[in-house]
C-alpha positions in Angstrom: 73.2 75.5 134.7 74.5 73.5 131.9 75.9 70.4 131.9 79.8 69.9 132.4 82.4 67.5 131.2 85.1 66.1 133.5 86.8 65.2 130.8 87.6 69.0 129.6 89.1 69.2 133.4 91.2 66.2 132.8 92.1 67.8 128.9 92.9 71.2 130.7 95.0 69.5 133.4 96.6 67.9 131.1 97.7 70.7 128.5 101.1 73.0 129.2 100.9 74.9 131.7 100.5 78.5 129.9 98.1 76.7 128.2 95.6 76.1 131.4 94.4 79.6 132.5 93.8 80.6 128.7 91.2 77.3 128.4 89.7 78.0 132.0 89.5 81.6 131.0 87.3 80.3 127.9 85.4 78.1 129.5 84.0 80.3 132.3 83.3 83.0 129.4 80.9 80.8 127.6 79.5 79.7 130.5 78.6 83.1 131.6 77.5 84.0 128.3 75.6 80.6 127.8 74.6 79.3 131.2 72.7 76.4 129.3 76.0 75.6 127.7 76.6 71.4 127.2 80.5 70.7 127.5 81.9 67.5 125.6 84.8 66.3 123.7 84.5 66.0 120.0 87.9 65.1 118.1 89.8 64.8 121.1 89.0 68.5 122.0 86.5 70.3 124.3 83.5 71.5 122.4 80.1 73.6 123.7 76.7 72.7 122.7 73.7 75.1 122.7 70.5 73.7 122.3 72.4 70.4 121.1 73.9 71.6 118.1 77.8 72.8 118.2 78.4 76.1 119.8 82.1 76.3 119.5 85.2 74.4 120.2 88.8 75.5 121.9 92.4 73.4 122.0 95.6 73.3 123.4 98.9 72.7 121.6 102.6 72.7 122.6 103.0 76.3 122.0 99.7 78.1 121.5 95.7 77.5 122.1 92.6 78.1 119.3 89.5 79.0 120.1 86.3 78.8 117.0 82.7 79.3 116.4 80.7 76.7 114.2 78.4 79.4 113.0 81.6 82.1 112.3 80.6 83.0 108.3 77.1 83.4 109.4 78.1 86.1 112.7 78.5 89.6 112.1 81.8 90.2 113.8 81.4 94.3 114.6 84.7 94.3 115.9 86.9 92.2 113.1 88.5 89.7 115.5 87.2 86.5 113.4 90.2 85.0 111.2 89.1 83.2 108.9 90.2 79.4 109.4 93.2 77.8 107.2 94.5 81.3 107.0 96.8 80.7 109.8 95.7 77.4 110.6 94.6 78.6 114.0 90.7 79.1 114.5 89.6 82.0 114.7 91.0 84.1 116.9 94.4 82.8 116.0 97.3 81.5 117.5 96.7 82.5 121.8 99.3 82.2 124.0 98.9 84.0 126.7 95.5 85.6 128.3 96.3 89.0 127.3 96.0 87.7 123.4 92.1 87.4 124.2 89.6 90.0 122.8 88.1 91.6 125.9 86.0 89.3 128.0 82.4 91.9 127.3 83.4 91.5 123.5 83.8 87.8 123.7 80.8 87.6 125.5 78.6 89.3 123.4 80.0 87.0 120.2 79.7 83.7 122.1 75.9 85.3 122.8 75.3 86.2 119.2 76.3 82.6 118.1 74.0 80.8 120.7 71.4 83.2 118.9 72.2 82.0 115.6 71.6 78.2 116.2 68.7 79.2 118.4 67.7 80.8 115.4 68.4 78.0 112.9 70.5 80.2 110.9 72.5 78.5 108.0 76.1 79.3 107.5 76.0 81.1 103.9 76.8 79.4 101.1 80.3 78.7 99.2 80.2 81.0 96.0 80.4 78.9 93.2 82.6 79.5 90.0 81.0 80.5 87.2 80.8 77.8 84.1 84.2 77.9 82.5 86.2 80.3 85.1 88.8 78.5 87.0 89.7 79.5 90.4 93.0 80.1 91.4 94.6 78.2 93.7 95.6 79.6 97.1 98.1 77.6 99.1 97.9 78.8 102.9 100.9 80.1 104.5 101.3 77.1 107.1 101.8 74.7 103.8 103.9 76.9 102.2 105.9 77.5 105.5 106.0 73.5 106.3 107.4 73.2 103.0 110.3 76.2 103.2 111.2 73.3 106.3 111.7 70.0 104.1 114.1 71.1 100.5 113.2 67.5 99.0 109.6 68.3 99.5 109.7 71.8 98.3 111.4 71.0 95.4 108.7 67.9 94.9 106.1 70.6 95.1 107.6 73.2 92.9 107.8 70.3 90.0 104.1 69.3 90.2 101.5 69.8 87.8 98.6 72.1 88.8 96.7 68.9 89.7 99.0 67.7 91.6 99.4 70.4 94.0 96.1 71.3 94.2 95.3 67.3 95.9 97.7 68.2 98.4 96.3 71.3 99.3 92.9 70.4 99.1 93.7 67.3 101.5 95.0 69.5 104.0 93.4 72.5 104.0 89.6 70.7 104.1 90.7 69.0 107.4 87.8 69.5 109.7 89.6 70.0 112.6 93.4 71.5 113.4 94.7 68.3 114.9 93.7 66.7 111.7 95.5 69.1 109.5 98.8 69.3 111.6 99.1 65.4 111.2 98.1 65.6 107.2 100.0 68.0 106.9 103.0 66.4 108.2 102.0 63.3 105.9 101.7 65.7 103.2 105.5 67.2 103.7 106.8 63.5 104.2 105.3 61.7 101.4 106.8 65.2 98.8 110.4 64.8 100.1 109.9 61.0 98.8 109.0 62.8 95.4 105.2 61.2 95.9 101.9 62.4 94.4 98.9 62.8 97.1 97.4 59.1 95.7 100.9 57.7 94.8 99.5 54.5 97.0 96.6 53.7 93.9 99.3 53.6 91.3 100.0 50.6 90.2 
């Protein structure tokens, strides 16, 4: 039996109520597929340990839940149900908001079991491909920033007259946000400090 949180009851009990049986409905899978499994809260946000080291996390919001492995680029994902994260902005099964959203509990299962495996394992997420010398990557802006900005006219219109540079801070500073909650409120920051007309480090200018 692994060791539970009360402070993921307290988190569940306290998110909306279509919200509640989709985290219980989680939690019970990974503990029947991990009955070592170590509950916590990490970011403000229940997270599962296995053998100490992150297993994956889930969260509620006003109008949908996230669920996502630590070790997703190194899993195998047979059946295609990983998103990839920043896509939509919603871990990686997407945005849930109801139980029926959920892969089938035997396919979760067998994913939450393949990802205990993994860190069991050791196994290293693969590495970033790196650019070759002298080839510059295009810049991909995620459909939640461009969809926060279609929002704010001041700060689409800020965005639209940046240099490359410019946009790609902004980007960059949300997108790399470890954790959604992070990227929601930079995000935010992000679309209030364009519809002032300001650069990502506007507050270093003298």
């Amino acid at each position: 039996m692994g060791k539970k949180d009360k402070r993921i009851d307290h988190y569940i009990a306290g998110s909306a109520v279509f919200a509640r049986p989709i985290l219980n409905h989680l939690r019970g899978l990974i503990e029947t597929a991990c009955p070592g499994v170590e509950e916590t809260i990490k970011w403000g946000f229940p997270h599962f340990l296995s053998d100490g080291r992150i297993l994956c996390s889930m969260a509620s919001f006003k109008q949908h839940c996230s669920f996502a492995f630590w070790k997703a680029d190194a899993m195998t994902d047979p059946e295609e149900i990983l998103e990839k994260v920043g896509k939509t902005a919603m871990g990686h099964l997407g945005r849930i908001t109801t139980l029926s959203e959920l892969p089938p509990d035997h396919m979760m299962k067998a994913y939450i079991r393949e990802a205990a495996q993994l860190i069991k394992e050791g196994t290293k997420s693969p590495p970033k491909p790196k650019a070759k010398p002298g080839e510059k990557k295009a810049m991909v802006i995620p459909d939640y920033f461009k969809k926060a900005l279609a929002g704010n006219k001041k700060a689409l219109k800020t965005f639209e007259g940046f240099s490359p540079t410019n946009k790609k801070e902004y980007v960059e500073w949300v997108s790399e946000a470890k954790t959604e909650l992070t990227r929601s409120k930079r995000l935010a920051t992000a679309v209030e400090w364009m519809s002032e007309g300001k650069i990502r480090n506007w507050k270093y200018i003298k």
